[in-house]
N, C-alpha and C positions, 0 to 999 in steps of 0.2 A: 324516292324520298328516303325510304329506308335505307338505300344504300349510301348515300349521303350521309346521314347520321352517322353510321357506322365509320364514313373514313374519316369524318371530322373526329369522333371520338381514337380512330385510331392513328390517329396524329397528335392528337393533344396529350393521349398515353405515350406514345415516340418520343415529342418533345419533353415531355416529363423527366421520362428515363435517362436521357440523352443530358436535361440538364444533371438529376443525380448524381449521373454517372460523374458527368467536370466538377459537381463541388467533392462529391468522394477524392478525386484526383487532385482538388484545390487543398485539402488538408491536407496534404501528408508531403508539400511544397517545402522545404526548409524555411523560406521566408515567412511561411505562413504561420506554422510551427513555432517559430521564437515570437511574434505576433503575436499570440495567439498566447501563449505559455507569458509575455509581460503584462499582457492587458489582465490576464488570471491573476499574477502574481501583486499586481500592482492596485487591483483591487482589493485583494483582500487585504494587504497590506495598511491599505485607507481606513478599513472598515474592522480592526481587530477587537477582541470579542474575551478572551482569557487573559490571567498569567504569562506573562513572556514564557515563562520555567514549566506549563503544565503542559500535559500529556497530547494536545489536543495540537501545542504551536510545535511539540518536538516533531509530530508528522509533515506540519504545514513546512517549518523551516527545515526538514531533510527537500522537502519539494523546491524553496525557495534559493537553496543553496544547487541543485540540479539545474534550476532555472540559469544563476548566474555560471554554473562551468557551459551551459549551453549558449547564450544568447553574450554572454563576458559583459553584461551591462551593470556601468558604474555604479547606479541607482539602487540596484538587487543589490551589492556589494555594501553598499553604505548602510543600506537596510539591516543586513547582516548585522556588521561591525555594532550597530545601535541596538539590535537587539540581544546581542553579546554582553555590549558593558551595561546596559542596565539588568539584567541576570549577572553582571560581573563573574560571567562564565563559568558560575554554578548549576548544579542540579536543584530539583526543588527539595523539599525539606526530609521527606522519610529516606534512608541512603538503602533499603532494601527492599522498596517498591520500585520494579521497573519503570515505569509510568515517569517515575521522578528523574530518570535518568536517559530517558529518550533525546531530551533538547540537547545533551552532550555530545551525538555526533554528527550534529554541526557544528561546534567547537572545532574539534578532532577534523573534521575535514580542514575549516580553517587554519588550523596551525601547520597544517599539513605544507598550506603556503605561505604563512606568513613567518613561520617558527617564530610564534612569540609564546612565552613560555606561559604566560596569565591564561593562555588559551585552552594549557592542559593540563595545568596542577589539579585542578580541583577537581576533574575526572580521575585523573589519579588517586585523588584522597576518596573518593567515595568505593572506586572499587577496591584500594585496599580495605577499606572499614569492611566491604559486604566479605571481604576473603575473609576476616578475622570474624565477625559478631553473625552471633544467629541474631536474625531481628523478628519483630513483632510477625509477619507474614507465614514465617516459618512455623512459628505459634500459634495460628490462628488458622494456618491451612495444610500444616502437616509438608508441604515445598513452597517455594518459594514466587516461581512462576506460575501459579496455579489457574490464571485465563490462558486464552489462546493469546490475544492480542499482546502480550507480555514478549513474545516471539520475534516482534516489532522493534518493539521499546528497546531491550535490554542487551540480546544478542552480539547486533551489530556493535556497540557500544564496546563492550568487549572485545572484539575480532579488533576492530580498529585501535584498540590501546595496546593490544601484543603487535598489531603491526608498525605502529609508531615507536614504541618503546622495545620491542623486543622482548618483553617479559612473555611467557608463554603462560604462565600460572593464569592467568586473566582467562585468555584458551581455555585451561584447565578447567576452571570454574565456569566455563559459558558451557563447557558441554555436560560437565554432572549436573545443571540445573536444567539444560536443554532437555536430557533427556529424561527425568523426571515429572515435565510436562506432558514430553511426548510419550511416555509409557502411561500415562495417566487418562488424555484427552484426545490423543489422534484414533479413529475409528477406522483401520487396515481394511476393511469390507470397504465402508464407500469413499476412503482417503482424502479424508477432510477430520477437520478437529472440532470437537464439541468445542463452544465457548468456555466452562467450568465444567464440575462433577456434576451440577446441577441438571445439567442436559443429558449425562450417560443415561442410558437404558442398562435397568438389571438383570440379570440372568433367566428371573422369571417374564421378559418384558415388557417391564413394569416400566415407566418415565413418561416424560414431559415429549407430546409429540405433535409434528401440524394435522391440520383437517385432513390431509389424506392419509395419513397414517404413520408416514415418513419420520424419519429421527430428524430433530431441530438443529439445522447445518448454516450457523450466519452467515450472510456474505461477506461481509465487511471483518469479523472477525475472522476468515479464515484469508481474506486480503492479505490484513495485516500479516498474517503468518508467511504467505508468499511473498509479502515483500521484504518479511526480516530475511528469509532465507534466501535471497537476490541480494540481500547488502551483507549478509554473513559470509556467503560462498566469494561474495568479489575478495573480500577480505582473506580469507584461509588460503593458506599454504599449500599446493599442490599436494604437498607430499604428508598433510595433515593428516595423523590417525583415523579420524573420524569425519575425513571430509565424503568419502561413497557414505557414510550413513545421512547427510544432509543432501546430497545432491540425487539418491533415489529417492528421498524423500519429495523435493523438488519436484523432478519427472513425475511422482506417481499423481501429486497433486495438479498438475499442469494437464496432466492427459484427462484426470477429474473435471477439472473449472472450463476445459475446452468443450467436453460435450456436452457441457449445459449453458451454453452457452445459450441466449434466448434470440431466436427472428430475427428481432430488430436487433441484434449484437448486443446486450446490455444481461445484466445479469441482476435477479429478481433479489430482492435483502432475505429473503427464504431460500436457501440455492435449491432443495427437492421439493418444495409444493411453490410454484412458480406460479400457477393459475390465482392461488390465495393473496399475491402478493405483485397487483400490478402497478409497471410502473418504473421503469426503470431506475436500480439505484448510485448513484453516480461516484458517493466513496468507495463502492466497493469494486465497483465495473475496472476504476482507476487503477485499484492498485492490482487488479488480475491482466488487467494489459500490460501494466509496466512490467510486474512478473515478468510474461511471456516474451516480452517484446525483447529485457533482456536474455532470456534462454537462446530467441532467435538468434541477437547480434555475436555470442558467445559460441555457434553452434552447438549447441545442448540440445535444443530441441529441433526436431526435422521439419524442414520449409515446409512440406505440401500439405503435411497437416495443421501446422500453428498461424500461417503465416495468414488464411484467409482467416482466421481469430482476429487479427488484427485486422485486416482490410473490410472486415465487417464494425470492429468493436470502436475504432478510433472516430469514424464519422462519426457514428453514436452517441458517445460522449460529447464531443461537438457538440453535438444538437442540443445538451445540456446547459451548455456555458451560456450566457446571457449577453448581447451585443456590450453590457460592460463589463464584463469580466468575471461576474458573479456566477459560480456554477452552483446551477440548480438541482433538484432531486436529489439533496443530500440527506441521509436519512440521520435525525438530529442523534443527539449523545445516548448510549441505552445499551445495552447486555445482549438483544434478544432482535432478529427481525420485526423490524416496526412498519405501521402501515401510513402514521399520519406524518405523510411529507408531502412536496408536492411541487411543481416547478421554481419556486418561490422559497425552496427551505434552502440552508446555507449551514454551512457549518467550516470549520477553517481546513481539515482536515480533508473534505472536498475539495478544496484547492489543491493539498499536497499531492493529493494520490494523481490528479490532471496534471503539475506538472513534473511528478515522477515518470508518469505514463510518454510523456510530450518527450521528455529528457531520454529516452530508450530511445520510441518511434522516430524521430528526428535520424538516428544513425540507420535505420534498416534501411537494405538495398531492395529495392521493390521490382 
């Protein structure tokens, strides 16, 4: 009888495994892929939450616009076009807070195809104002990009207005304020960026740190840093001054966010006290796959190490999204690793990062 039991149970573990194994293999199908990235896109689309112009839709609509160069559906397209002109293809109101100028490169990608000029004057006007005016930020925090997540926002914005227009000074100015962050907040020991000064530790050890001991490393805020620097590096010029200081910085952060990577493939909104904070987080999971996914497709980073990052991280997230589109485990708006989320939180920027993530994975040769 005993042995009985055991082969029943070791069969029902077999077929378990066995089905795993085909839906692991069922996501990472192209058809399933665009699928899967409209049903995402097309929800939250339904269900919008901000500002066309705030911080939160400049992440979702870099994802929405990935969606439509992937899947080339009319619907994503129109979506676009409508959330264009009602922003009448401005930034939001402060012209030297990043945050405000993130929604501008989906503009800039679109003018990219339509050359219509409404689509990038007003990029234009705002980066010239930040070339000329010191603004309030600068005033109040000594530079200008002084979170991490700023990385995101503002960067690519830039790279993509010298590549459209040819002006290089835009360049100019993306990397004396790039790296004034990054001499500020990136932590060379464990290559990751504190969210603001508020998180450094001082020289006598003194700061803000998790229950294990560990210096306060957000997930999601150090996402967004990987995926400015996946849409800055597309942009930059081979032969740019300063493109080895961006692209080791890439590498060193990639070899970081891979070995903490968590079991189940997902990464904790804590990245070094992972125990204190379960639960996988799904903003940030998104934008450390897309990261990677594009180093793979670019050969930047090496297969045998990255590649099962993804063949772990992409079902995972999956397992996030909600038969309608809704991805869950988002952790809501906040500075700081949060704990109160839970299948059921949403936030729009959860979206962006699944179908940034979708818009890389989709091309890898498996």
């Amino acid at each position: 009888m005993k042995k009985s039991v055991n082969s029943v149970a070791i069969s029902i573990l077999l077929t378990l495994c066995i089905s795993a194994s085909g839906q692991n293999a069922d996501v990472f199908k192209r058809k399933n892929i665009e699928a899967k990235m409209l049903s995402v896109a097309k929800w939250q689309l339904a269900n919008p939450k901000h500002e066309l112009f705030d911080w939160t839709n400049g992440a979702f609509y870099a994802g929405v616009f990935a969606a439509y160069e992937t899947t080339k559906s009319k619907e994503i397209w129109s979506a676009l076009i409508d959330m264009g002109e009602k922003n009448r293809w401005g930034p939001g109101k402060r012209f030297d807070h990043a945050d405000d100028i993130v929604i501008n490169q989906t503009y800039l990608d679109m003018y990219r195809i339509t050359k219509d000029r409404k689509m990038l004057q007003p990029t234009i006007d705002v980066a010239e104002r930040l070339k000329k005016e010191t603004g309030d930020e600068v005033k109040k925090n000594g530079i200008t990009w002084w979170w991490c997540d700023a990385l995101f926002m503002a960067p690519p914005t830039l790279a993509k207005l010298t590549a459209i227009t040819g002006d290089k000074s835009y360049l100019d100015l993306n990397d004396r304020f790039f790296q004034e962050t990054y001499y500020r907040l990136y932590n060379k020991e464990e290559k990751l960026y504190a969210r603001d000064a508020s998180y450094l530790i001082n020289e006598k050890g003194e700061g803000r740190r998790e229950a294990n001991g560990k210096k306060i490393f957000w997930s999601r805020g150090n996402g967004w840093v990987a995926g400015g620097l996946v849409r800055l590096l597309k942009e930059l010029p081979k032969n740019h001054p300063k493109r080895e200081f961006y692209l080791t910085q890439y590498k060193e952060m990639m070899d970081k966010i891979a070995s903490i990577q968590q079991p189940d493939g997902l990464w904790r909104s804590s990245l070094l006290d992972p125990d204190a904070f379960p639960g996988g987080e799904a903003s940030g999971s998104g934008f450390h796959l897309y990261a990677i996914a594009w180093g793979l497709n670019n050969k930047i980073l090496p297969r045998d190490k990255f590649l099962p990052v993804i063949r772990k991280g992409w079902p995972a997230l999956n397992g996030l999204v909600h038969s309608n589109g809704m991805v869950g485990w988002t952790q809501p708006i906040g500075a700081d690793p949060r704990r109160n989320f839970n299948a059921d939180s949403w936030e729009v920027y959860g979206a962006g990062a699944f179908l940034l993530a979708g818009s890389e994975i989709v091309k890898l040769k498996l």
